[in-house]
C-alpha positions as CSV (number, residue, x, y, z in Angstrom):
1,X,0.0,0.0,0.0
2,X,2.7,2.2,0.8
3,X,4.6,2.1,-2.7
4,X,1.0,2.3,-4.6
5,X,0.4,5.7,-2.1
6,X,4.3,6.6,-3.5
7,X,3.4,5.9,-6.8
8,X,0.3,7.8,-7.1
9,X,1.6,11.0,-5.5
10,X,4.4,12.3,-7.7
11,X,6.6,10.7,-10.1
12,X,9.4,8.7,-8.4
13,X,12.6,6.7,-9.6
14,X,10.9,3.1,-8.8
15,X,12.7,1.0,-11.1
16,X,16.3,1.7,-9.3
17,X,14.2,1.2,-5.7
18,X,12.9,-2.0,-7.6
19,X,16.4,-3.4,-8.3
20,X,17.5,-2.5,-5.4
21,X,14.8,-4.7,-3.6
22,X,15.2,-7.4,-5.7
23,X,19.3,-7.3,-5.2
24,X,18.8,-7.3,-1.3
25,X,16.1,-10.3,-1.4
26,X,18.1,-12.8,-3.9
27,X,21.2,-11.9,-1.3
28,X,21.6,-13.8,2.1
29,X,19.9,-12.7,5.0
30,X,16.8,-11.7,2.6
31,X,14.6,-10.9,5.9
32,X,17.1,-8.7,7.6
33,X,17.7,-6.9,4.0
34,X,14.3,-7.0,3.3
35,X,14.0,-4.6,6.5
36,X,16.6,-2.2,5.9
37,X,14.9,-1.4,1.9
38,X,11.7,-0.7,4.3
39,X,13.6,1.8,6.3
40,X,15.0,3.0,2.5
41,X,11.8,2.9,0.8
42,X,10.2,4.9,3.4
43,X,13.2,7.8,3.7
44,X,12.8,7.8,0.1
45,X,8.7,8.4,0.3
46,X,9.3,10.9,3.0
47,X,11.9,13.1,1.1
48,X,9.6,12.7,-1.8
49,X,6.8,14.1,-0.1
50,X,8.6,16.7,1.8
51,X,9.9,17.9,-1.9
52,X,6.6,17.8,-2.9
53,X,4.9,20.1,0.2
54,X,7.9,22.2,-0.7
55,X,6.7,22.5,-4.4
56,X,3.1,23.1,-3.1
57,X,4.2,25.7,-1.0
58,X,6.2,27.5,-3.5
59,X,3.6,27.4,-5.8
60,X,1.1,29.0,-3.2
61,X,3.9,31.3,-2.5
62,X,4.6,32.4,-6.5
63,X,0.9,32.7,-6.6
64,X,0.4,35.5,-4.3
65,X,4.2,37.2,-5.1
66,X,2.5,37.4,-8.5
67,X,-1.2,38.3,-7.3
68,X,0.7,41.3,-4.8
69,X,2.8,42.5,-7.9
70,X,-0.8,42.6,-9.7
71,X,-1.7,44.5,-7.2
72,X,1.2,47.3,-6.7
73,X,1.0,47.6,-10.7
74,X,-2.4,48.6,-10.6
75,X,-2.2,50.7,-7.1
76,X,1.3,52.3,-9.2
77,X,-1.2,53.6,-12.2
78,X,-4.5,54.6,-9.9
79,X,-1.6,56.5,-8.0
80,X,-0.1,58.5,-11.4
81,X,-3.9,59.0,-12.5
82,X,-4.2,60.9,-9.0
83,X,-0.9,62.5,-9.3
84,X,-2.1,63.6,-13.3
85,X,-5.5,64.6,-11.6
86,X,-4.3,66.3,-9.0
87,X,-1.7,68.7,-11.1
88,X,-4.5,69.7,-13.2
89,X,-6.5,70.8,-9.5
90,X,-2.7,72.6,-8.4
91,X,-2.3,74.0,-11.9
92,X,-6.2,75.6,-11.8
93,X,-6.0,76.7,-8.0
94,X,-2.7,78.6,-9.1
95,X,-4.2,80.3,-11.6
96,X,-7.2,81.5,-9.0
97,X,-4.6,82.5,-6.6
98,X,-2.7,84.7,-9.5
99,X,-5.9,86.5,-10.4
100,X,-7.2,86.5,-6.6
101,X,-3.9,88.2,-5.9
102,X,-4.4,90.4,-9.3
103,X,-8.1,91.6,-7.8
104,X,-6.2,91.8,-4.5
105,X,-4.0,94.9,-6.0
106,X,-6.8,96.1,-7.7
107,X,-8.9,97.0,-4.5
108,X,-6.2,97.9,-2.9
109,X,-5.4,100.4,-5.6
110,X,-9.2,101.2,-5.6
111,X,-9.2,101.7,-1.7
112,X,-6.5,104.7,-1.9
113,X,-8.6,106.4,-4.4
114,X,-12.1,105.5,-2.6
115,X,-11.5,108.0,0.7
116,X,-10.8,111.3,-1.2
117,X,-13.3,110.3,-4.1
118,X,-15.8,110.3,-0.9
119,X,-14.8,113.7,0.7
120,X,-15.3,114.6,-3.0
121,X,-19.2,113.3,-3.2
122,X,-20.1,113.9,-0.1
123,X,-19.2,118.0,-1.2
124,X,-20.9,117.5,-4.6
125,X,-23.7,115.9,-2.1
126,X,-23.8,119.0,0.1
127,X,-23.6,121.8,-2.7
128,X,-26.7,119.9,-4.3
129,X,-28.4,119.9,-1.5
130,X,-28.2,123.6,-0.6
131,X,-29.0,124.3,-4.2
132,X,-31.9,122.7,-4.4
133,X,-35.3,123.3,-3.7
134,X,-36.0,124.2,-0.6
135,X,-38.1,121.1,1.0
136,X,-37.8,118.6,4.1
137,X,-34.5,121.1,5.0
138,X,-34.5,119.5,8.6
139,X,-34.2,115.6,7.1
140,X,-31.8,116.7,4.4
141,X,-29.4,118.9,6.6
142,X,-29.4,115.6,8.9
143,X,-28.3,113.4,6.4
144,X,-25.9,115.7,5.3
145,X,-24.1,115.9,9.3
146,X,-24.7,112.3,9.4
147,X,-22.4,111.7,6.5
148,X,-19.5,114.1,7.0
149,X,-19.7,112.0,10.4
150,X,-19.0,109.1,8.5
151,X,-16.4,110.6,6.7
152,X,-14.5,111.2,9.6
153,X,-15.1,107.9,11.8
154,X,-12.0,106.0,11.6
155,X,-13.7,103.0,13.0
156,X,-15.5,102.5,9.6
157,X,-14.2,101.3,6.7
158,X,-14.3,102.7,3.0
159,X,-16.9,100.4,2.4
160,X,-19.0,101.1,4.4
161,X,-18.4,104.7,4.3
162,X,-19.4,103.9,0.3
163,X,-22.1,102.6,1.6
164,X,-23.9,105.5,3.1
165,X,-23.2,107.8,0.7
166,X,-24.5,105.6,-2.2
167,X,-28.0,105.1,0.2
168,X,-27.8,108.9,0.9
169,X,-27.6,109.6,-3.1
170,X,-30.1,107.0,-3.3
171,X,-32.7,109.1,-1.0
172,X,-32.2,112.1,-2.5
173,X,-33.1,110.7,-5.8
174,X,-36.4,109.3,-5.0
175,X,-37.5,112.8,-4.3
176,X,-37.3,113.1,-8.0
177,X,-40.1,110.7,-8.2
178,X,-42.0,112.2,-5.2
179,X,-44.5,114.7,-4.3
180,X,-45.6,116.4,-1.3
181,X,-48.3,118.9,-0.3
182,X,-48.5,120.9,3.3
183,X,-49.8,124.7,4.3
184,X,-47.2,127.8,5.5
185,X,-47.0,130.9,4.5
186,X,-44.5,132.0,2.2
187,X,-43.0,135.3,0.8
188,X,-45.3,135.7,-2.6
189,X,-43.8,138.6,-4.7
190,X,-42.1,139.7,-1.2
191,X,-45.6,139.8,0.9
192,X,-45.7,137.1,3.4
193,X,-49.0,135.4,2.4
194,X,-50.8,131.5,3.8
195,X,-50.4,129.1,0.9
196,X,-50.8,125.3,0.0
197,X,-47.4,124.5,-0.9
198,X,-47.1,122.0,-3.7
199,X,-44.0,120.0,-4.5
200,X,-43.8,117.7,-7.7
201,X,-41.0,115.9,-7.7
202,X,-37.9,117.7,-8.4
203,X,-39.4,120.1,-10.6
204,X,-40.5,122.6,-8.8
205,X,-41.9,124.4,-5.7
206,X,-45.6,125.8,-6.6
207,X,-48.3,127.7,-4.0
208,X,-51.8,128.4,-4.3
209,X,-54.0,130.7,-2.4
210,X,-57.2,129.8,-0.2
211,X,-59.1,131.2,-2.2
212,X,-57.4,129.3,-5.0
213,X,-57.1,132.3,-7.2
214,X,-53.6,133.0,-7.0
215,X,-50.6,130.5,-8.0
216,X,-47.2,131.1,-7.5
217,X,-44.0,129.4,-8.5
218,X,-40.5,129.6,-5.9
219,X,-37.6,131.1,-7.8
220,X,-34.6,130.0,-6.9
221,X,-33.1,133.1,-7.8
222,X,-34.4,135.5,-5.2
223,X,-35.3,132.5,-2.9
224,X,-39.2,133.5,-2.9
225,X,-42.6,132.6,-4.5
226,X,-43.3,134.9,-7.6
227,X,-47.2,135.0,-8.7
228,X,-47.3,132.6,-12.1
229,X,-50.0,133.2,-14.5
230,X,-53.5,132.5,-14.2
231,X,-53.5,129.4,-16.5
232,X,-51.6,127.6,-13.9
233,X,-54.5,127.8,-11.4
234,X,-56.7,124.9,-12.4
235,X,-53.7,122.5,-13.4
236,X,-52.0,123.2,-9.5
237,X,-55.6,122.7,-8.2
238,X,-55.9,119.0,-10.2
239,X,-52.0,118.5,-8.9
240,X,-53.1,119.1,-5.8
241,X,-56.6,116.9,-6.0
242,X,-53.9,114.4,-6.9
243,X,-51.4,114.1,-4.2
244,X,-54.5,114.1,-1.8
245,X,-56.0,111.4,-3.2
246,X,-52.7,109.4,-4.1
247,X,-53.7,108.9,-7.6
248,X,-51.7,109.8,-10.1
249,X,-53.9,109.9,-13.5
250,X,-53.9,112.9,-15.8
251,X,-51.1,115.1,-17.4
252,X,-50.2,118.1,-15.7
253,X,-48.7,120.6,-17.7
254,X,-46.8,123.3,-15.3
255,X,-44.0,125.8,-15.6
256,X,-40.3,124.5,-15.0
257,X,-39.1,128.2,-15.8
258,X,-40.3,131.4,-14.1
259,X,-43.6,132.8,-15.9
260,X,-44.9,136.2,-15.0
């Protein structure tokens, strides 16, 4: 059983192992020969099958050298795709950076021409202001202290200083687009006299009598109402009907220059 087991499990010299027995058997002594090619035949088997394990465990071994160095190749080109990949992010964010730092320049060139373009709006601002018509004088002289204020608050920054002047520009241009309608008296051709006062927009400053038969029209000129003509009356009175009622509907024609 032993040299069938041999036999099947790996390819053996048995023909020299076969002389051999047959040499030691035909010799004298044939049983205690007979026990020594035991003891030969089963060395033999056992450095047989040790070569073989060996085999079998180099094979195992070559098989997972060679599945590892499967591996590393294909962990070597997932690593150069990210190395390719990442450049390309390196090379992009560089480019941001360059123009960041550009745009960085920029408003820091733009931030040492900002404060004295302010000082200069905020006078443009205040001459405007005192040129203008004369209406809501309390609320416009306020927002005039409140932005030289601003100017000079070192606590603030240029942009917010910016800021406020843009909303303060902002203000004084929806009065362009608003009206307004309250009673005073007024000097009318240099007699103090109780009038509606009238205010469309930025166009002009106009008056009208209680008795609603005298308009009038503020010149800018000699800072006082001058008496307009006649014709004015009924278009001032629908202006006025207007602004009341918050409903803006017809065409009123009026005088933008001053009309004697």
């Amino acid at each position: 059983m032993k040299y069938k087991h041999y036999l099947n499990n790996g390819p053996m010299p048995v023909m020299p192992l076969l002389a051999l027995l047959v040499f030691l058997c035909a010799t004298p002594h044939a049983h205690a020969n007979q026990t020594d090619a035991q003891k030969i035949m089963d060395q033999t088997i056992t450095v047989e099958t040790n070569a073989q394990e060996r085999q079998a465990q180099w094979v195992s071994k070559r098989a997972a050298i060679l599945d590892e160095i499967r591996q590393l190749k294909n962990e070597n080109l997932w690593l150069s795709f990210q190395e390719k990949k990442y450049s390309r992010y390196v090379s992009a964010m560089e480019g941001k950076i360059e123009e960041l730092q550009r745009i960085k320049t920029e408003l820091e060139r733009l931030e040492q021409d900002l404060e004295p373009l302010l000082y200069e709006l905020v006078d443009k601002f205040t001459k405007q202001v005192f040129n203008d018509l004369p209406f809501l004088k309390d609320e416009r002289n306020r927002r005039i202290t409140f932005l030289n204020k601003t100017l000079d608050d070192h606590t603030l920054s240029n942009g917010e200083k910016l800021r406020r002047v843009l909303e303060a520009m902002e203000v004084e241009t929806a009065y362009g687009r608003s009206t307004e309608l309250f009673e005073t008296r007024v000097q009318l051709d240099g007699e103090e006299t109780e009038v509606t006062v009238l205010r469309a927009g930025r166009l002009g400053l106009y008056c009208l009598t209680p008795n609603r038969a005298t308009a009038g029209k503020y010149d800018p000129q000699t800072k006082e109402y001058v008496t307009i003509q006649s014709d004015f009356v009924q278009p001032l009175i629908q202006l006025e009907t207007m602004i009341k009622h918050k409903r803006f509907t017809n065409f009123v024609f009026l005088p933008v220059k001053e009309t004697r």
